[in-house]
C-alpha positions as CSV (number, residue, x, y, z in Angstrom):
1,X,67.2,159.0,140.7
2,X,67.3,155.6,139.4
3,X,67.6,155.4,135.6
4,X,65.5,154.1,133.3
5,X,66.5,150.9,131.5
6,X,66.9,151.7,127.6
7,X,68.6,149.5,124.7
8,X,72.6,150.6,123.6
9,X,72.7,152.2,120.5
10,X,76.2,150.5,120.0
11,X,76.5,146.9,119.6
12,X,80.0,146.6,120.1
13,X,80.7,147.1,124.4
14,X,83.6,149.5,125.5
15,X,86.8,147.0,126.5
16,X,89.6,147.3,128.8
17,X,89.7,148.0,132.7
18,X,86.8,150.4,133.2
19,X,86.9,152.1,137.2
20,X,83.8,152.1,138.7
21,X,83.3,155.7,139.1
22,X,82.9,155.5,135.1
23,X,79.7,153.5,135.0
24,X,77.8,154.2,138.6
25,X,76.6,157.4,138.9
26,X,75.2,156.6,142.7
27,X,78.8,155.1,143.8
28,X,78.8,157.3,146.1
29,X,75.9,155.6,147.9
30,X,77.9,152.6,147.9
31,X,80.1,151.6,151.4
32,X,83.8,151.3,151.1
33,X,86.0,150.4,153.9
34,X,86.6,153.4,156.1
35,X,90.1,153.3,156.0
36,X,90.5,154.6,152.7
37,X,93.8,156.4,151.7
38,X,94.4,159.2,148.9
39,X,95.9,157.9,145.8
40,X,96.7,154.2,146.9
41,X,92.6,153.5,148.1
42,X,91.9,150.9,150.3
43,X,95.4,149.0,150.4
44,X,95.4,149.2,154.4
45,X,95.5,145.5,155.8
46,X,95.1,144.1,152.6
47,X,97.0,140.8,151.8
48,X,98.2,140.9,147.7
49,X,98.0,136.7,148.1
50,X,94.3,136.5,149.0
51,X,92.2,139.3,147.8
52,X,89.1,136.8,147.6
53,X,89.5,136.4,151.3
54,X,89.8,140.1,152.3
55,X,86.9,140.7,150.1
56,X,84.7,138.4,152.0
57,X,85.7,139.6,155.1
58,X,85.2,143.1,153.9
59,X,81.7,142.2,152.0
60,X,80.4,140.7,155.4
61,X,81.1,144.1,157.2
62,X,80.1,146.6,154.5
63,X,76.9,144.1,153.1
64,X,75.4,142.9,149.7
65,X,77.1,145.6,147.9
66,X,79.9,147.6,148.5
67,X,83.4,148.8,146.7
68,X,87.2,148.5,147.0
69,X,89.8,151.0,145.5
70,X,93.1,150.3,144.8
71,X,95.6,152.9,143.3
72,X,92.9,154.4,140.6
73,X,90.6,151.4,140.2
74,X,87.6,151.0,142.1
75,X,85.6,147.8,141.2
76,X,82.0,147.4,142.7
77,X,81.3,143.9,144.9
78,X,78.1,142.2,144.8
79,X,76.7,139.2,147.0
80,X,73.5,139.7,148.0
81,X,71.0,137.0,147.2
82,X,68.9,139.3,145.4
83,X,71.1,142.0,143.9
84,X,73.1,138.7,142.3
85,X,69.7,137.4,140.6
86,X,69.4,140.7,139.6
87,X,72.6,140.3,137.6
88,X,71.7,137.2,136.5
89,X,68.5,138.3,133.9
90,X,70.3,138.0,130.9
91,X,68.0,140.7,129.0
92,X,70.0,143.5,131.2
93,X,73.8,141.8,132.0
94,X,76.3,139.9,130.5
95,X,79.2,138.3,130.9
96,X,82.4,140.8,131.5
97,X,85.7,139.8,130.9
98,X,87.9,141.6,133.2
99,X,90.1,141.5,135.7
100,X,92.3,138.3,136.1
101,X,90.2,136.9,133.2
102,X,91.2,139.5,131.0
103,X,94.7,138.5,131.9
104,X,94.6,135.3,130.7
105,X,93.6,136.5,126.8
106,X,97.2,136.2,126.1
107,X,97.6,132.2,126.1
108,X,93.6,131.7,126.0
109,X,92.6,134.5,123.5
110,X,89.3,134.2,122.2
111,X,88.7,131.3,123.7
112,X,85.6,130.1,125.6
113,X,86.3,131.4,128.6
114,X,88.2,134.6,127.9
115,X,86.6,135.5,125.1
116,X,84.4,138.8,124.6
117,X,80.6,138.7,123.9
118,X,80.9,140.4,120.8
119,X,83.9,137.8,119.5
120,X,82.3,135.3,116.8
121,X,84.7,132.7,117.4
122,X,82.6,132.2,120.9
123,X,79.5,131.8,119.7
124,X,81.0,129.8,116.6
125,X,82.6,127.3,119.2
126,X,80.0,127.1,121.9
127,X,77.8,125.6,118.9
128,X,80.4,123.3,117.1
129,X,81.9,122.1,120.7
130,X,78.4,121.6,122.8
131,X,77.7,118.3,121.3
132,X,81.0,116.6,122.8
133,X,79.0,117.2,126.1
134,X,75.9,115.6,125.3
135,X,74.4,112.5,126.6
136,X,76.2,110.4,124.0
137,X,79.5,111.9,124.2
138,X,79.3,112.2,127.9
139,X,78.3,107.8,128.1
140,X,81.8,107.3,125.4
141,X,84.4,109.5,128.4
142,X,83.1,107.6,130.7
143,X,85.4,104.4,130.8
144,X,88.1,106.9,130.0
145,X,87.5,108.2,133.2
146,X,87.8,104.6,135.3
147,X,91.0,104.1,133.7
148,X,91.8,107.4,134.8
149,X,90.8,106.6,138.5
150,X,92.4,103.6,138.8
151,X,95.2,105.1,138.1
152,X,94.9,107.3,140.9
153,X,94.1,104.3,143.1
154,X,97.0,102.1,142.1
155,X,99.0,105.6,143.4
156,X,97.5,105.7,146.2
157,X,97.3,101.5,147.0
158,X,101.3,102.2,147.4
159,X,101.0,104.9,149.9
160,X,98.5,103.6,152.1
161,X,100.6,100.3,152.4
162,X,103.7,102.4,153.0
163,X,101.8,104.1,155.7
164,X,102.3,107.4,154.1
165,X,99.6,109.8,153.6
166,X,98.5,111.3,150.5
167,X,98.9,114.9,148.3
168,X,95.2,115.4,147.8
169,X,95.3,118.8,145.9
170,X,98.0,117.7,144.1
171,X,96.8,114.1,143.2
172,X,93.5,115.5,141.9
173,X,95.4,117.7,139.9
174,X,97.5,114.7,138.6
175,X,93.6,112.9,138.4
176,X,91.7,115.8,136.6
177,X,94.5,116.9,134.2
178,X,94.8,113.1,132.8
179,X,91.2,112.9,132.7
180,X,90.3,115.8,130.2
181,X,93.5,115.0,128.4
182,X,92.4,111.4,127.4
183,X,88.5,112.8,127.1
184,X,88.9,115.5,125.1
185,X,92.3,115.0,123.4
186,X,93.7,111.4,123.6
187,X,96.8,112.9,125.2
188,X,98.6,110.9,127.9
189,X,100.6,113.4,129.9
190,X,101.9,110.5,132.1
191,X,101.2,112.6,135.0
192,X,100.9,109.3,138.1
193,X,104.4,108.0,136.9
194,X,105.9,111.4,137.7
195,X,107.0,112.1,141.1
196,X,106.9,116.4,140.7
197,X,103.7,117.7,138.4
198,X,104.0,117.4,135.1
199,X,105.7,121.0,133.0
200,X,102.3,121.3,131.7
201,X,100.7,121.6,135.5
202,X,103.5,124.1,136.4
203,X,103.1,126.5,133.4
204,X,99.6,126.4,134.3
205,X,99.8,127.1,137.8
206,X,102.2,129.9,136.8
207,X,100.2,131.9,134.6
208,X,97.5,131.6,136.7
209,X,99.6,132.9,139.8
210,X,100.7,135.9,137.5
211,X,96.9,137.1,136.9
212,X,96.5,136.7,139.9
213,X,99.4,139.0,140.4
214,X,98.5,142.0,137.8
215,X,95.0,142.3,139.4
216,X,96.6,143.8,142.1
217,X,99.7,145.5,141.0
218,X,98.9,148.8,140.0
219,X,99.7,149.1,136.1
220,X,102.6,151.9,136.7
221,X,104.5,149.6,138.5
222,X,104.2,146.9,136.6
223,X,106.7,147.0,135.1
224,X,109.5,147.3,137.7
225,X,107.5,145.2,140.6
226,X,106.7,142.1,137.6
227,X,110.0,141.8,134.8
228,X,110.8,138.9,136.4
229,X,107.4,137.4,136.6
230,X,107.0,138.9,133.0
231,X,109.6,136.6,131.7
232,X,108.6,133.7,134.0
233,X,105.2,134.1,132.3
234,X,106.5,134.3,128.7
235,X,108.4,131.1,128.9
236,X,105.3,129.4,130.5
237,X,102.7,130.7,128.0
238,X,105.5,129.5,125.3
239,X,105.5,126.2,126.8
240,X,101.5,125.6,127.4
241,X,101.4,126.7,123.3
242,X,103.9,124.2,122.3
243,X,102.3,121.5,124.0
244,X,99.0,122.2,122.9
245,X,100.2,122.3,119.1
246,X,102.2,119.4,119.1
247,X,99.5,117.5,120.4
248,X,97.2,119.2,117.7
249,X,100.0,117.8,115.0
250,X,99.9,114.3,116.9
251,X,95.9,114.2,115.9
252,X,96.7,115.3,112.5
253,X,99.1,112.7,111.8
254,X,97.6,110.0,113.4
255,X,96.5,107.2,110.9
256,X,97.1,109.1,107.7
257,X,93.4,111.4,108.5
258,X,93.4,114.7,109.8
259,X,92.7,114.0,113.3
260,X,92.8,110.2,113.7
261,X,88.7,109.9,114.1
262,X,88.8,109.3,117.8
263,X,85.1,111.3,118.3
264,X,86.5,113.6,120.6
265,X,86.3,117.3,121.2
266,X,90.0,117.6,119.4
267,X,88.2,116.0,116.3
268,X,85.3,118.2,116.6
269,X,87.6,121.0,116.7
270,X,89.2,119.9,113.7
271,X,86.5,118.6,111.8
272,X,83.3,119.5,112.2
273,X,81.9,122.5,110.5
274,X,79.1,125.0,112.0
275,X,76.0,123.4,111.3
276,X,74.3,126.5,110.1
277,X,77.0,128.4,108.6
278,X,79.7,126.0,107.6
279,X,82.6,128.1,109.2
280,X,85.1,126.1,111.1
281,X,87.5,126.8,113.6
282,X,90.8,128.2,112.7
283,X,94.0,126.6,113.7
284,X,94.9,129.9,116.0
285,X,91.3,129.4,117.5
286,X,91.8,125.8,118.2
287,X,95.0,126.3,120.2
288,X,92.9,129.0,122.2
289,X,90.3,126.6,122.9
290,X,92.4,123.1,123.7
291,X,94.8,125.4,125.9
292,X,91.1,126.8,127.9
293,X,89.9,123.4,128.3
294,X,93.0,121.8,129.3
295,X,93.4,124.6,132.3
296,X,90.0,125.8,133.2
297,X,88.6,121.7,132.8
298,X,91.0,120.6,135.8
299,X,92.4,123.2,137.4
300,X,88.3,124.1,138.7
301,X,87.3,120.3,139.1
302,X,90.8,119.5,141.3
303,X,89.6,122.0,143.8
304,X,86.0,121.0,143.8
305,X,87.3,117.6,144.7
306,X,90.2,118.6,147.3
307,X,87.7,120.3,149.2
308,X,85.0,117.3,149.0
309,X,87.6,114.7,150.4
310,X,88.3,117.6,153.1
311,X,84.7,117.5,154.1
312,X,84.1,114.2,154.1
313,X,86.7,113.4,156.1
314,X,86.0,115.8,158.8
315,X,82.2,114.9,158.8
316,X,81.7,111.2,159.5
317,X,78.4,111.1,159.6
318,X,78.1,112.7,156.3
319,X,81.0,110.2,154.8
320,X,78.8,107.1,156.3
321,X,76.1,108.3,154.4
322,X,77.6,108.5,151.2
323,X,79.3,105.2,151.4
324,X,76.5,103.3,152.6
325,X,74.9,105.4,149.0
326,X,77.5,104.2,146.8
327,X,77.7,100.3,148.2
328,X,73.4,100.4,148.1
329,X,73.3,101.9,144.1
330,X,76.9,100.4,142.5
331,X,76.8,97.2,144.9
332,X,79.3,94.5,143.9
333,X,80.1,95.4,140.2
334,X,84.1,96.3,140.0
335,X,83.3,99.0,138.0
336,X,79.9,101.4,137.8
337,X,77.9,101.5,134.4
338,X,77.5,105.6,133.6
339,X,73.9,105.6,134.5
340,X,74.3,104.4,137.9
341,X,76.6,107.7,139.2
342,X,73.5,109.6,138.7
343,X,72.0,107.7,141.0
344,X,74.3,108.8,143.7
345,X,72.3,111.7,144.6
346,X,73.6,112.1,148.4
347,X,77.4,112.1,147.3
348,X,76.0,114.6,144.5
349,X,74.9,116.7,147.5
350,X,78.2,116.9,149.3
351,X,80.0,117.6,146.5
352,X,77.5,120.5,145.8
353,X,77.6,121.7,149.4
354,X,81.6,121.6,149.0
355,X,81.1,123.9,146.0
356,X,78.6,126.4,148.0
357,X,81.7,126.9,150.8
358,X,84.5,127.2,148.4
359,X,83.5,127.4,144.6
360,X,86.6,126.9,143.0
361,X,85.6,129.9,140.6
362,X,85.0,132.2,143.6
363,X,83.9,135.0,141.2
364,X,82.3,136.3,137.7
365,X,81.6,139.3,136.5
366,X,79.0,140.6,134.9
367,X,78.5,144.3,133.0
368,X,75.0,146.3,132.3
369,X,74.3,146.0,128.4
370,X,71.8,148.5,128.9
371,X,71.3,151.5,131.2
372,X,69.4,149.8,134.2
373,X,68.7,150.1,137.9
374,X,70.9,147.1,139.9
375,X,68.1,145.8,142.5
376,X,66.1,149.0,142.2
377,X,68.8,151.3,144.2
378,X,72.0,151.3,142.3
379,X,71.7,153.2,138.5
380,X,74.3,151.6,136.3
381,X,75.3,153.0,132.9
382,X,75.8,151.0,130.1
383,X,79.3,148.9,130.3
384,X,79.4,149.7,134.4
385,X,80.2,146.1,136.0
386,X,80.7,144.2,138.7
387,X,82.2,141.2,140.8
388,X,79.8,138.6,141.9
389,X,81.5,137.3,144.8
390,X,80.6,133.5,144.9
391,X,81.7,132.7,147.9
392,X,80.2,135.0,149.9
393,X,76.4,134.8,147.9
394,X,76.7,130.8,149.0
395,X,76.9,132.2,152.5
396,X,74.3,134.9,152.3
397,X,72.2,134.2,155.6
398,X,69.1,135.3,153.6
399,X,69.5,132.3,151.2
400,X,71.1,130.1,153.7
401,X,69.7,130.3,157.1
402,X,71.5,131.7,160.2
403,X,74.9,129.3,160.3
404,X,75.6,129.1,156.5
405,X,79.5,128.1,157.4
406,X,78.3,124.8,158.8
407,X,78.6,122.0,156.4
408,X,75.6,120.5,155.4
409,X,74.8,118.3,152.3
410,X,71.1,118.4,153.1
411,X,71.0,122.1,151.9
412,X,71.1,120.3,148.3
413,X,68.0,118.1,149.6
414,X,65.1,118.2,146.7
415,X,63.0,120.5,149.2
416,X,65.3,123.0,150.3
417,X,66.3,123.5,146.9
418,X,62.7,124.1,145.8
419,X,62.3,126.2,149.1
420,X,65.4,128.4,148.3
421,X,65.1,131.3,145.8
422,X,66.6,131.0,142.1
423,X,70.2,132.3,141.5
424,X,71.8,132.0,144.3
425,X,73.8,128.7,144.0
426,X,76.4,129.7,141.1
427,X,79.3,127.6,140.9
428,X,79.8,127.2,137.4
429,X,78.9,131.0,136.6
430,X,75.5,132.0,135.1
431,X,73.9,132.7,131.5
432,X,74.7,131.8,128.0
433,X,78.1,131.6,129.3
434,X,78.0,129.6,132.3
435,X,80.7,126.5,132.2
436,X,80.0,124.7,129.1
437,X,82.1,121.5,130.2
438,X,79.4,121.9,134.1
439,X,78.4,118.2,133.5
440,X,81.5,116.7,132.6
441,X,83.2,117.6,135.8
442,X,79.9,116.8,137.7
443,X,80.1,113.3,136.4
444,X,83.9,113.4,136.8
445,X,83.8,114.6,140.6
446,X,80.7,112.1,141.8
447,X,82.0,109.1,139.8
448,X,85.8,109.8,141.3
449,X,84.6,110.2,145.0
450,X,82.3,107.2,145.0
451,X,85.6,104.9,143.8
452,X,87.5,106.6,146.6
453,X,84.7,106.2,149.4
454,X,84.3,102.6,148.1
455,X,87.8,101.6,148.3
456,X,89.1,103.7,151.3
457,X,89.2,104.6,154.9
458,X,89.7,108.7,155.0
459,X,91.6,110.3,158.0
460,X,92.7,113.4,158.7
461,X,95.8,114.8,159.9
462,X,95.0,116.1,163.5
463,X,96.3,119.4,163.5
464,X,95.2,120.2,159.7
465,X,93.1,123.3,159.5
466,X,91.5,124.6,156.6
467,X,93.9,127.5,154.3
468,X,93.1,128.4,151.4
469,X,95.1,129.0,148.3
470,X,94.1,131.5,145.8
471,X,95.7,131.4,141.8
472,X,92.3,133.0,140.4
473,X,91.5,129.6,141.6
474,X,90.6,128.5,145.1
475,X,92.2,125.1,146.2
476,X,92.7,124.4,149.8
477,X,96.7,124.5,150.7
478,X,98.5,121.8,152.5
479,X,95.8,119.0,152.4
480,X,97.2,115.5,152.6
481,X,94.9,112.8,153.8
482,X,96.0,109.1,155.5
483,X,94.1,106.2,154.5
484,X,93.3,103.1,154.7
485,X,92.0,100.3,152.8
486,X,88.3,98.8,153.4
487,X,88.1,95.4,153.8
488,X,85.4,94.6,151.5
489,X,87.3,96.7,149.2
490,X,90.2,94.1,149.3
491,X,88.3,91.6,148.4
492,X,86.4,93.0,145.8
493,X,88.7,95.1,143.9
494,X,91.9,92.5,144.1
């Protein structure tokens, strides 16, 4: 019988990996793929570099909800339009750090991402740090960000007159790591006058990649199967730590005051007290949170972008469109003011229909914070969770129509969005903590492709075909572009 919803009489949630069969006493209602082993679970065809991938393909046979078992651990998927908006009411669920989030706490810690819901340092930096993505903050990155492009231009003027096409993933990388290290930091990493990625992007991508790797190495054999990529990971958290503080002590010094006054989310990070409480952030914290925002406020907005330029350039029609957008609102101004990339509301829908197919954040999880019923059939104990697999709920045919694969920017059209049911588009995660930085790298990502549209000619390399590359993050693998320069882009921009 389903149980009644009724408030914890513990405020503080249990922690650490919790199997499924611990928090859902129906799991046995719950489909599993029918190949399941003793002991190992349901290892049988499954690929260890793209366990998003099998789950979708397993979610679409099994359905909405359904449950995979690897050596001990079960973990419970959901997708289903309205089983996901049931996880979404914020009175029942919360966030759940686990699996390769969880694996991140030792370089990120308590910060905004990996933090728990009962940490105070979250709540204390969620309210010092949500002002440097206001309105006003959001107007003062925004030339910040031009420079940044035309960085990425000049790059990429010299390959197209070379005739040599282009590193899209990894350009955007080089693009989106610049960009939130000059917003948020005043740090110049010097990333488009190196020819490899910068150490930084490297340490990133490693500890990212090793997770990835302990979500699906079973914790026995850890410790065999991973001592190399346990050292690998130490030397790369050691490197992302001294980074981060020597460009903490750069602030510090800067000008004789403690952070230099740029107005930036270092200085509020240094300076700026809790405007209730007075506490401030500690210089452990602060690390925690410069190291979060450097990786999770690229490495997410790269992808979103990679996959954009993939789109565009395989739909014509749909790249016609947002061109003819971004020549109608910007016209013949070298650079756009801030208010006029809101007003590219077509481009804004490719780059959200880019998102729908492959949200760069292909999950979150969220755990019960009281006894409850999950969609009135599933009882769930207090602390059960589970996996909201994102890319699958954005191609949920009940949300979506009958051909939700097909790429289609009018999805995003005022209308059908009004038309379509609430909670079911969920890039950036849900609840109080959903992506604080969302509108940054909205801004970011629109202002970026309109530049790019504006100034170049996209063409695809004939035999490319969509892969996908999974590091808790999805990016699409192999991607390299050809261009060439627009006319009136010569003339305008030269």
């Amino acid at each position: 019988m389903a149980q009644l919803t009724r408030p914890a009489t513990d405020s503080t949630p249990p922690r650490g990996f919790r199997s499924a069969e611990l928090g859902w006493p129906g799991l046995d209602r719950i489909p599993h793929p029918p190949r399941r082993v003793p002991l190992i679970g349901d290892i049988l065809g499954a690929n260890v570099r793209t366990p998003v991938q099998d789950s979708m393909r397993i979610g679409k046979q099994l359905g909405p909800v359904f449950r995979r078992k690897a050596f001990g651990n079960e973990i419970v998927f959901v997708w289903g339009a309205r089983f996901a908006a049931d996880m979404a009411d914020e009175s029942r669920f919360a966030k759940h750090v686990g699996l390769g989030v969880a694996n991140l706490r030792p370089v990120a810690g308590d910060g905004l991402f990996t933090a728990y819901n009962h940490e105070p340092n979250w709540q204390l930096a969620h309210d010092v740090l949500a002002p440097g993505f206001g309105r006003d903050a959001m107007e003062g990155y925004h030339p910040l960000m031009l420079d940044v492009a035309g960085r990425l231009m000049a790059a990429w003027d010299v390959r197209e007159a070379a005739g040599e096409a282009v590193d899209v993933p990894g350009d955007m990388t080089k693009l989106t790591l610049e960009t939130i290290a000059r917003t948020g930091f005043g740090h110049d990493f010097g990333s488009f006058e190196r020819e490899r990625p910068h150490p930084f992007v490297t340490a990133m991508v490693g500890t990212l990649s090793f997770a990835q790797r302990r979500n699906v190495v079973p914790p026995a054999l850890a410790p065999l199967l991973l001592r190399g990529a346990e050292r690998r990971n130490a030397a790369d958290m050691a490197y992302l730590n001294r980074t981060v503080d020597d460009v903490v002590a750069a602030r510090r010094a800067a000008s004789g005051s403690p952070s230099g006054g740029q107005g930036d989310l270092l200085d509020r990070m240094l300076e700026v007290a809790h405007p209730d409480t007075g506490e401030r952030l500690s210089p452990e914290n602060i690390r925690r949170q410069v190291i979060t925002f450097l990786v999770a406020g690229h490495e997410t907005t790269s992808g979103a972008l990679s996959f954009a330029l993939h789109y565009l350039a395989h739909h014509p029609d749909a790249l016609a469109k947002a061109r003819e957008e971004v020549e109608r609102v910007w016209g013949d101004a070298d650079e756009p003011a801030y208010e006029q990339v809101a007003k590219l509301r077509y481009l804004r829908r490719v780059l959200d229909e880019s998102l729908r197919l492959w949200p760069t954040a292909p999950a979150f999880a969220r755990e019960a914070t009281v006894d409850t019923t999950l969609g009135g059939i599933h009882p769930m104990r207090r602390g059960a969770w589970a996996l909201v697999l994102t890319s699958l709920l954005h191609r949920d045919p009940d949300a979506w129509g009958d051909d939700p694969e097909a790429f289609d920017p009018d999805r995003f059209a005022p209308a059908a969005v009004r038309s379509r049911a609430p909670h079911v588009f969920k890039p950036f995660g849900t609840g109080a903590r959903a992506c604080i930085g969302r509108q940054f790298a909205l801004h970011e990502a629109t202002l970026v492709l309109g530049l790019l549209l504006r100034r170049y000619d996209l063409h695809p390399e004939p035999d490319y075909r969509l892969r996908i590359a999974e590091r808790l993050t999805l990016m699409p693998e192999g991607l390299r572009l050809n261009l060439g320069r627009r006319p009136k882009a010569l003339t305008a921009t030269d």
